[in-house]
N, C-alpha and C positions, 0 to 999 in steps of 0.2 A: 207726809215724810219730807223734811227737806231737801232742798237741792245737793246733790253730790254725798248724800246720808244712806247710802244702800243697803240696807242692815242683812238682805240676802247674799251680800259678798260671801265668798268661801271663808278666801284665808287671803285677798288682796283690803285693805282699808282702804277707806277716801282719804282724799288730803284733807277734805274737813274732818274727819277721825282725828287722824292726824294729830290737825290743831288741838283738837279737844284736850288729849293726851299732853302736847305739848304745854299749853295753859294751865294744864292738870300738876306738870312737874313742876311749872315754877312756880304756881299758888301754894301747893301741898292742899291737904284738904280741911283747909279755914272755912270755918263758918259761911256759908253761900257761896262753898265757891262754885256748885254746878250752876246759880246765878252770873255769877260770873263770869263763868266760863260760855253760858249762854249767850251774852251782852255782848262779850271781845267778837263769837264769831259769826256772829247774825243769826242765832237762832232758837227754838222754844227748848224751855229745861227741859223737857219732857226726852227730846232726840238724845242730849246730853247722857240723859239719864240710861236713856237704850243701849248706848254703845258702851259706857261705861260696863254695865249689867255685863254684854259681850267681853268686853276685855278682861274682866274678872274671870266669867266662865272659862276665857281662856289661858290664863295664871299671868297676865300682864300685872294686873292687880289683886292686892288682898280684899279682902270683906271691908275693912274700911277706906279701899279707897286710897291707899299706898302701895308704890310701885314696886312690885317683886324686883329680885335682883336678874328675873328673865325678862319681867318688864322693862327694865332701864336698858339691857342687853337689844332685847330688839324696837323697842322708841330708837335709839344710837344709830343703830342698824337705817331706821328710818331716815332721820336728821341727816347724817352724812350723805345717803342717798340722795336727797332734793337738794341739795346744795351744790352737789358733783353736778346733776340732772339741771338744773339750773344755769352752770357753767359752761355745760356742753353745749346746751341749745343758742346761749350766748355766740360760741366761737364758730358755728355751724351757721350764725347768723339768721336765726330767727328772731325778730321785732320786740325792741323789749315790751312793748302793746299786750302782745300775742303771747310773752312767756309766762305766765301764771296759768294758762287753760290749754298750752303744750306741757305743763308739770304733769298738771292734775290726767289730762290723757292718757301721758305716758304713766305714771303711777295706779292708777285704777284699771288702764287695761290690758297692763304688760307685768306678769310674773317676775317678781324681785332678785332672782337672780338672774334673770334674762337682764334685766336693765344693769345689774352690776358686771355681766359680760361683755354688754354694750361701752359703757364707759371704761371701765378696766382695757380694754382692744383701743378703744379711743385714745385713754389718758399712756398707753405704752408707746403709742408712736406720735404722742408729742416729743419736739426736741425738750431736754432738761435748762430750765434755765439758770444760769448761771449762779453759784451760791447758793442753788435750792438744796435742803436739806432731804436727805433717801427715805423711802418711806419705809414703814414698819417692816414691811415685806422683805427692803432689802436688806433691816437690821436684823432680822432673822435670820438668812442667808452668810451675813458676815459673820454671826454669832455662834453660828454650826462651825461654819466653813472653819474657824479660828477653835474652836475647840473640838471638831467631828461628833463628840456626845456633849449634850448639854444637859445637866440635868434641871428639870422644871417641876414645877408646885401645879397640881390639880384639884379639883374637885367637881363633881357630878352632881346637879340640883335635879330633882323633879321638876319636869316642863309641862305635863298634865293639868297642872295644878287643880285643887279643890276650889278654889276659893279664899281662903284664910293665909296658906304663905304661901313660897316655894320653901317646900323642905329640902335638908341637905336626903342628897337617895342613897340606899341600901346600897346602890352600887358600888358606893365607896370602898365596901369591905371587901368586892371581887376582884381588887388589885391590890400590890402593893405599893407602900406609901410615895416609893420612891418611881419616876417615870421621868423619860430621856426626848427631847427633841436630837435626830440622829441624821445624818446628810448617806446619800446613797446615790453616788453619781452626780446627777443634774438634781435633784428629788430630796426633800426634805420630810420627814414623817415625825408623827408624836406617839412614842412607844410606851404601852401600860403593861406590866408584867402581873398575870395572874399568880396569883396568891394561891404557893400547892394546897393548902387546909386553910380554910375561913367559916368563921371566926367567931368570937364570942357573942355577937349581936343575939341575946336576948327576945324573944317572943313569947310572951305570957308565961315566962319563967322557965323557956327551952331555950338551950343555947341551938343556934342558927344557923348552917353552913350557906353562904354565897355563893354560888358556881356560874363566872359566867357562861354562857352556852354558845351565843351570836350576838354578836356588834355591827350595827349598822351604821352607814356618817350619809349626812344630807349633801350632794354635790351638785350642783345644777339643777336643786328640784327632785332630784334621784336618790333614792337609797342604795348604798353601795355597801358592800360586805367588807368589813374589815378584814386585813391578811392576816391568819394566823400563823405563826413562827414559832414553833416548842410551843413556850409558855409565856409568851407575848404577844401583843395584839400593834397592829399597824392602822394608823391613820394619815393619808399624806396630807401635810397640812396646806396643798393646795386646795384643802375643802373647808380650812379654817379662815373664819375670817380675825383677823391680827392687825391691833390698832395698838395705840401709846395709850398707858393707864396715866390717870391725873399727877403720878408721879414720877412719869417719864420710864415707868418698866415696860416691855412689851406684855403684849396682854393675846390667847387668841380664846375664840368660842367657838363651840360648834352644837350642833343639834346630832344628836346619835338617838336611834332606836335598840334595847337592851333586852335579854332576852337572859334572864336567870334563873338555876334552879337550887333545889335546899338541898340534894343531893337523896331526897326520896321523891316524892310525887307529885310534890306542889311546885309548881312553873309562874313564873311573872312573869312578863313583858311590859314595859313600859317606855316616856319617851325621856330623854334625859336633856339637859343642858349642861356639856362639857366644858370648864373653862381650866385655861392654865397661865401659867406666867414664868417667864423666864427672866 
């Protein structure tokens, strides 16, 4: 097994994953490119090939080797990380010698939103420098604060993934279409309003009722119970992570666990990837 290739990881990557994935996105997958992709980072196709295998099973990628759209979500997720992480240990004044194998430490042995609470604590009491433009976070905040409801564009993927894509998920039908980022105090949340009867969704030629039951949102590694209010669901989107889409919209995602039933006897649960856009 190569160096820093630990294919017993849970759910932390290596940084040489990582790379993999990395070289993975900007090759596409052209002919040799797990060659390739072996050459750039020192090591046998074969490891390439293991972790790929892994990331598939995990719906990063499809069957052939093209990045889900949960895939690109948490690669992103990754990217932005080493480059904050990177930064930090810069202004903390560790040796630039030494910062590539303080990365790779802190990424392989510290849980990913630990290090984004690390940095986020960090990067809040730096002073702002001058002309710097506010980040996502704050154009959210200004974006409520200025209208109090806002309303946003969602949709729920399957994060389970088989293999083959991410599908769009059933979940979709357990709301409806319309849902509000809403300001409450200090507190910003993203509101999905249950759908009273749902919906036509088809099953071997039965129409299919959706009921969600329980919503859960990932916060620090935690599964946390969404609040229910009548006939809406609450998620504060201080558990979303919220970046600038390529054409300057805000963008947030989140990981939710779902928990639905057909309104007889049959129950799902499954894990979802939440995204929206305001």
């Amino acid at each position: 097994m190569e160096q820093g290739d630990n294919l017993k990881r849970k759910s932390r990557p290596s940084v040489l994953q990582l790379q993999y994935m990395i070289e993975l996105e900007r090759l596409g997958n052209v002919h040799g490119f797990q060659t390739m992709i072996a050459e750039k980072c020192g090591v046998t196709q074969v490891a390439v090939n293991k972790y790929l295998k892994i990331a598939t099973e995990k719906g990063y990628l499809t069957e052939g080797y093209r990045f889900t759209e949960y895939g690109h979500v948490w690669l992103d997720r990754y990217k932005k990380l080493l480059g904050r992480l990177e930064e930090y240990l810069k202004n903390i004044g560790v040796p630039e010698s030494d910062l590539k194998e303080a990365v790779r430490s802190m990424v392989e042995n510290t849980e990913r939103y630990v290090l984004e609470a690390i940095l986020q604590n960090y990067e809040h009491q730096m002073p702002a420098l001058p002309g710097k433009k506010s980040g996502p976070e704050s154009d959210v905040k200004k974006t409520v604060r200025q209208y109090t409801k806002h309303r946003v564009q969602y949709i729920f993927y399957r994060a389970d993934g088989n293999g083959k894509k991410t599908p769009i998920s059933m979940a979709n039908e357990a709301f409806e279409e319309t849902a509000y980022v809403v300001q409450e105090k200090q507190n910003e949340y993203l509101e999905l309003y249950i759908r009273e009867r749902t919906t036509n969704r088809r099953t071997r030629g039965e129409a299919v009722e959706v009921i969600p039951m329980s919503l859960k949102y990932e916060k620090q590694g935690v599964l946390e119970i969404a609040e229910k209010q009548g006939g809406k669901l609450r998620i504060p989107l201080s558990a979303c992570q919220i970046h600038h889409g390529r054409d300057g919209e805000l963008k947030g995602t989140t990981t939710v666990n779902i928990i639905c039933s057909d309104g007889k006897a049959h129950v799902t649960e499954s894990t979802e990837l939440l995204m929206f856009w305001l």
